[in-house]
Backbone as a printed PyTorch tensor [residue, N CA C, xyz], in Angstrom:
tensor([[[  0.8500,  -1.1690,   0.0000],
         [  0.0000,   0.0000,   0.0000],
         [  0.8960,   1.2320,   0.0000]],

        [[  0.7160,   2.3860,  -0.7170],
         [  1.4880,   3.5730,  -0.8380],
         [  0.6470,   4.2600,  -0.2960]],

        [[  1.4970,   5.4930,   0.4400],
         [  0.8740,   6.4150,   0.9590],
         [ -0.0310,   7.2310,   0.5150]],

        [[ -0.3760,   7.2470,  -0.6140],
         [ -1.5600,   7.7230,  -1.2390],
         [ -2.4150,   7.2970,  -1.2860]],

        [[ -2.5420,   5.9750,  -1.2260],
         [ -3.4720,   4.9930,  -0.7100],
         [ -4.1120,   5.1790,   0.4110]],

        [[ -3.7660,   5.5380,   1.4900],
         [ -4.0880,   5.7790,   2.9240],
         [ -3.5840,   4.9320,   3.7950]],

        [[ -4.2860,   5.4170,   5.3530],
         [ -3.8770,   4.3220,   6.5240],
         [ -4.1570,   2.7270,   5.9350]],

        [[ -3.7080,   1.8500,   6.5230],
         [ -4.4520,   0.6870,   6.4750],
         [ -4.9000,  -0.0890,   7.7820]],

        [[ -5.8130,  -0.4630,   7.9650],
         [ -6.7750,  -0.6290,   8.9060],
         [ -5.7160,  -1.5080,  10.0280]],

        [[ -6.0090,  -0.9560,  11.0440],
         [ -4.9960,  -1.0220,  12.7470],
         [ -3.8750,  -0.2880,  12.5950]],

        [[ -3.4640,   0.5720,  11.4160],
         [ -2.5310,   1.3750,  11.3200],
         [ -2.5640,   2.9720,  12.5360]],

        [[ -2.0470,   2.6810,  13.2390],
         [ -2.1330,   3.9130,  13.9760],
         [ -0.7450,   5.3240,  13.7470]],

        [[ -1.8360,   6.5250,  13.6060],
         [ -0.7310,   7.5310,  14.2650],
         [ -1.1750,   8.2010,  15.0730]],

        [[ -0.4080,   9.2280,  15.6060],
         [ -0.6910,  10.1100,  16.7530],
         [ -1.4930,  11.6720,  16.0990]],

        [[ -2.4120,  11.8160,  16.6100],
         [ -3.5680,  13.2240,  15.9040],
         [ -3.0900,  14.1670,  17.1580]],

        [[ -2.7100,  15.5950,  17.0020],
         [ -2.1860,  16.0840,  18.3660],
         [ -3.4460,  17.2920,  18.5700]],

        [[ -3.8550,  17.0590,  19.6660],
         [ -4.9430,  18.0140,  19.9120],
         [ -6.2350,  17.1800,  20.1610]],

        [[ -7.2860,  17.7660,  20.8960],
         [ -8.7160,  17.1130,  21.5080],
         [ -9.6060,  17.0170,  20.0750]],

        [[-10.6000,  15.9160,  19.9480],
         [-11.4870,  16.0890,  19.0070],
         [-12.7800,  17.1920,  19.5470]],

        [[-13.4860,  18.3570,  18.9560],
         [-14.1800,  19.3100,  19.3020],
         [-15.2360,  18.7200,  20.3110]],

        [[-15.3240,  18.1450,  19.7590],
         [-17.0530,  16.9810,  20.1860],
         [-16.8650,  16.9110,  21.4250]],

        [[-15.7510,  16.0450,  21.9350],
         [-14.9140,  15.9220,  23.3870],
         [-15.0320,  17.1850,  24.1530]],

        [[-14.4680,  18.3990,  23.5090],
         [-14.9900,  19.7060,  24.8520],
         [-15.6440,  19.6900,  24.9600]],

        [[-16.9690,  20.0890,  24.2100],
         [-18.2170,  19.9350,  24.2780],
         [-18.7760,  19.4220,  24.8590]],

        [[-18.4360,  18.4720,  25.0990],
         [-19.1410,  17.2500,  25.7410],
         [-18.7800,  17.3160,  27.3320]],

        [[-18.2040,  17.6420,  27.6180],
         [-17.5350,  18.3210,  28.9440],
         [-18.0210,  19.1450,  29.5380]],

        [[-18.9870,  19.6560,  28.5360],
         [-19.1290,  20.9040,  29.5950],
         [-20.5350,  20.8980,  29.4690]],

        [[-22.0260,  21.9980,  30.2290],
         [-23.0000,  22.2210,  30.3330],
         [-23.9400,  23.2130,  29.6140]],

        [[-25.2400,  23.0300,  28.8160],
         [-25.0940,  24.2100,  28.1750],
         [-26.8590,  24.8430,  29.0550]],

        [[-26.7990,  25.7540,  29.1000],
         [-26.3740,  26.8180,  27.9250],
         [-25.1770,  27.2260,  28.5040]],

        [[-24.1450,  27.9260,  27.2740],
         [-22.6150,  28.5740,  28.0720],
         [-22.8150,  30.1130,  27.1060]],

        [[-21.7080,  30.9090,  27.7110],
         [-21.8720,  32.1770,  27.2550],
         [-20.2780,  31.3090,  26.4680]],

        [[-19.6530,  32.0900,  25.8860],
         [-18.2840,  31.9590,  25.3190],
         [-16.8980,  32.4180,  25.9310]],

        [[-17.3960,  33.5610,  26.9380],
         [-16.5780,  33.5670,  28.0330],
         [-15.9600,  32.7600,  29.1250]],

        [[-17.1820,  32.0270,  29.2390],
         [-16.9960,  31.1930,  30.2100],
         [-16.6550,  29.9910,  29.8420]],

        [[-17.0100,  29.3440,  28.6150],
         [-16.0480,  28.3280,  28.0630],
         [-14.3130,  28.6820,  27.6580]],

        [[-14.2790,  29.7490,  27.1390],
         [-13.3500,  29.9130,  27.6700],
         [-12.2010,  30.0020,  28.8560]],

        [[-12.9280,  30.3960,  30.1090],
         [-12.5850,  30.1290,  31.0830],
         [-12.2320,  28.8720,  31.6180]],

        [[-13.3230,  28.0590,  30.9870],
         [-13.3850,  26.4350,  31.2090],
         [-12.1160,  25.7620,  30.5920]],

        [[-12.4880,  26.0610,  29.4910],
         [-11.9380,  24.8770,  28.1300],
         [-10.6720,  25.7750,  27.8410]],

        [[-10.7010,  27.0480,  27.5960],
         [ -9.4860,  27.9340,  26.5800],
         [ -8.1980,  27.4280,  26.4400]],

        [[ -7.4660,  26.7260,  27.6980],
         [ -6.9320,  26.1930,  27.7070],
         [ -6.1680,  24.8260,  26.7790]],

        [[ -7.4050,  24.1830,  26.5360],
         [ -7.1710,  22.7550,  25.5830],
         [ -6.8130,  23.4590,  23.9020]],

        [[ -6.4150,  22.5200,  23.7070],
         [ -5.4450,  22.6180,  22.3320],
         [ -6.8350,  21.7010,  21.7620]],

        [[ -7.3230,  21.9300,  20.5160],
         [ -8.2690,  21.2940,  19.8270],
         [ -7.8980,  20.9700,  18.5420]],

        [[ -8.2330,  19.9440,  17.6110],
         [ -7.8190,  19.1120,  16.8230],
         [ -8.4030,  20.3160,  15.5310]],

        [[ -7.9810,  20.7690,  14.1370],
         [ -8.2520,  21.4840,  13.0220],
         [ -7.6830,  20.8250,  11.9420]],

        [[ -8.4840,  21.4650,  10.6230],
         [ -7.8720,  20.8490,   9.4350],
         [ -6.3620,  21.7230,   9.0030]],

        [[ -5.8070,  22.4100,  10.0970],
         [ -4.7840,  23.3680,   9.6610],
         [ -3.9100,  22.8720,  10.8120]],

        [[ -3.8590,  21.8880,  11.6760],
         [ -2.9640,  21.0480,  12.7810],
         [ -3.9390,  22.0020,  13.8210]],

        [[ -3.2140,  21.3240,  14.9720],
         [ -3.7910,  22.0960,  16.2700],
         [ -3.7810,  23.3480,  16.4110]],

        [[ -4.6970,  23.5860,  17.6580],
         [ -5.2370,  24.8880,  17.9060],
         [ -5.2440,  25.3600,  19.1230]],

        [[ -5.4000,  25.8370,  20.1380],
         [ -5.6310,  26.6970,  20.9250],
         [ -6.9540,  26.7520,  21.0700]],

        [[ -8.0500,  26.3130,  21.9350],
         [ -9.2490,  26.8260,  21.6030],
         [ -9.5110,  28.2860,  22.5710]],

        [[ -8.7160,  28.6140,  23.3160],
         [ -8.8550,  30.5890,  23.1260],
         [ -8.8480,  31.3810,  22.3540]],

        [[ -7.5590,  30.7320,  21.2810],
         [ -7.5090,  31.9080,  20.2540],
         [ -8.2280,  31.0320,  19.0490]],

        [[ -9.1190,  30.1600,  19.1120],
         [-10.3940,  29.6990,  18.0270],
         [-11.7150,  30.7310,  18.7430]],

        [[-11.5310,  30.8130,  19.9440],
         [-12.8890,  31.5030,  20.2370],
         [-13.0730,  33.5370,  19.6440]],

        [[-11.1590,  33.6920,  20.0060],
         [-11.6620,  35.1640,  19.8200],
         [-12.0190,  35.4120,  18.1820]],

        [[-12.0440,  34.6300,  17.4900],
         [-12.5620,  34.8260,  15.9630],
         [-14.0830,  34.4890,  15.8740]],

        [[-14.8120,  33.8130,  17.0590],
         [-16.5020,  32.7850,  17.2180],
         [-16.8630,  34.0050,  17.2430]],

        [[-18.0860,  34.7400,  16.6060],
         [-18.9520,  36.1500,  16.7940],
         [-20.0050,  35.8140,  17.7570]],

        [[-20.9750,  34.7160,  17.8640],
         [-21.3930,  34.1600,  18.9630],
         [-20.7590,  34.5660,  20.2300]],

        [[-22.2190,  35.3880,  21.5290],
         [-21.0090,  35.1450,  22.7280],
         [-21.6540,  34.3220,  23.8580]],

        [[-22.9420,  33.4150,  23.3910],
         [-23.9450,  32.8080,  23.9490],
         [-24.3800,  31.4760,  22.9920]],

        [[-24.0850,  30.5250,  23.5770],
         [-24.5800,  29.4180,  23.0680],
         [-25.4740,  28.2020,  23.7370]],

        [[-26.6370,  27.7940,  22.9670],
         [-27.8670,  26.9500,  23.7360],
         [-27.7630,  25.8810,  24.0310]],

        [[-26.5500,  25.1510,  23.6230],
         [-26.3430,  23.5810,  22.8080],
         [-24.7710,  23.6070,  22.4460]],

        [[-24.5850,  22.3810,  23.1730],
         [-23.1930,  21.7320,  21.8920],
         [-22.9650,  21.8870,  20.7300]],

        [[-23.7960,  22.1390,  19.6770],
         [-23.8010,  21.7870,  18.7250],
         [-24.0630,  22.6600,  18.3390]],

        [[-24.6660,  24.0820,  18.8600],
         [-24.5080,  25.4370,  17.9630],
         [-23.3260,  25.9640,  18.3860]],

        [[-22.6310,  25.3730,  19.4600],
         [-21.0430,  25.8100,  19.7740],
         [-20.5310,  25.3490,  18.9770]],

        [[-20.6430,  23.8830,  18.7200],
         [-19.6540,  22.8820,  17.4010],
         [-19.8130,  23.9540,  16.3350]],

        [[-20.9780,  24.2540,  15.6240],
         [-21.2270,  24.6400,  14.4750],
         [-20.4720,  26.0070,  14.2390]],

        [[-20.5700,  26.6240,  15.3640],
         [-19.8070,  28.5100,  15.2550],
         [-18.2260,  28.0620,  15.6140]],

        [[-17.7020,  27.1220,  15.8170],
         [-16.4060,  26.7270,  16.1370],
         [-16.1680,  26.5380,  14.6190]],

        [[-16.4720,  25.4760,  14.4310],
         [-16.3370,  24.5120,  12.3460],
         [-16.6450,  25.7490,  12.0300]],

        [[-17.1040,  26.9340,  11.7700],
         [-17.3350,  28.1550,  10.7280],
         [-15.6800,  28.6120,  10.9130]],

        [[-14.8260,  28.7910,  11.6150],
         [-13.7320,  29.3430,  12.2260],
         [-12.8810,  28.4190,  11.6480]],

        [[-12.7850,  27.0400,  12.2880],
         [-11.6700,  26.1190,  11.6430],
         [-12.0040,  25.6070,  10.4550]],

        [[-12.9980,  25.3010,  10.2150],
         [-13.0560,  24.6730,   8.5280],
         [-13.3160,  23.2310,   9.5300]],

        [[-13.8500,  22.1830,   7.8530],
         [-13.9450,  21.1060,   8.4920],
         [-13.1400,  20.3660,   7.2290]],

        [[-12.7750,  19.3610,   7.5650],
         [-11.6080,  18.5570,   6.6620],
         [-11.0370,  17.3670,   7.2040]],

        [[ -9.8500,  16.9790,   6.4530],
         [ -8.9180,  16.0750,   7.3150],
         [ -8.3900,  16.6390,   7.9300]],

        [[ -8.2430,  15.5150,   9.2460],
         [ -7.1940,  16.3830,  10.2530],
         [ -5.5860,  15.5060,  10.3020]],

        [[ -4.6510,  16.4200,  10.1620],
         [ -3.5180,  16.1720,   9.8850],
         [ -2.6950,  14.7260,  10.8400]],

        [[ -2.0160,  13.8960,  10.8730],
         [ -1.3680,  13.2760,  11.7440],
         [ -0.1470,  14.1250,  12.2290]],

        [[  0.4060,  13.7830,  13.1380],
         [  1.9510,  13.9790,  13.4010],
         [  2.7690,  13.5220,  13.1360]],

        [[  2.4750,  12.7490,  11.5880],
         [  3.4230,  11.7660,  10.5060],
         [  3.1820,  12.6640,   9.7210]],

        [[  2.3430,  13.4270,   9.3770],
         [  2.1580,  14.4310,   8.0650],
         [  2.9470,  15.5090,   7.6830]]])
């Protein structure tokens, strides 16, 4: 198999950074964006551009109140893009 081919199945590498879903999931909603920040800002989060920072993913979110996981996921993915996410073989 060539690397253009892809992984091949039990092939592992190392992805550096949290999958989004995972903060999210961590925490309670409704959240303002401040305060996830406060929470989360800290964690490094997984992007199609390598890892991230999710403080400096938030100060680009225009949202500063969110109802749901998933309108946080969604105003986060407007910011990073959604794609492959890189290995630390890449």
């Amino acid at each position: 198999m060539s690397d253009e081919d892809g992984l091949a199945l039990g092939e592992r590498r190392q992805v550096d950074g949290a999958p989004l879903a995972r903060v999210s999931s961590r925490l309670t909603w409704p959240k303002e964006r401040s305060e996830i920040d406060r929470l989360e800002g800290e964690t490094v989060i997984r992007t199609p551009d390598g890892p991230r920072q999710l403080s400096a993913v938030l100060e680009d979110v225009e949202e500063t109140y969110f109802s749901t996981g998933r309108e946080f996921e969604a105003n986060v993915r407007e910011v990073i893009g959604t794609g492959p996410i890189p290995t630390a073989d890449e």
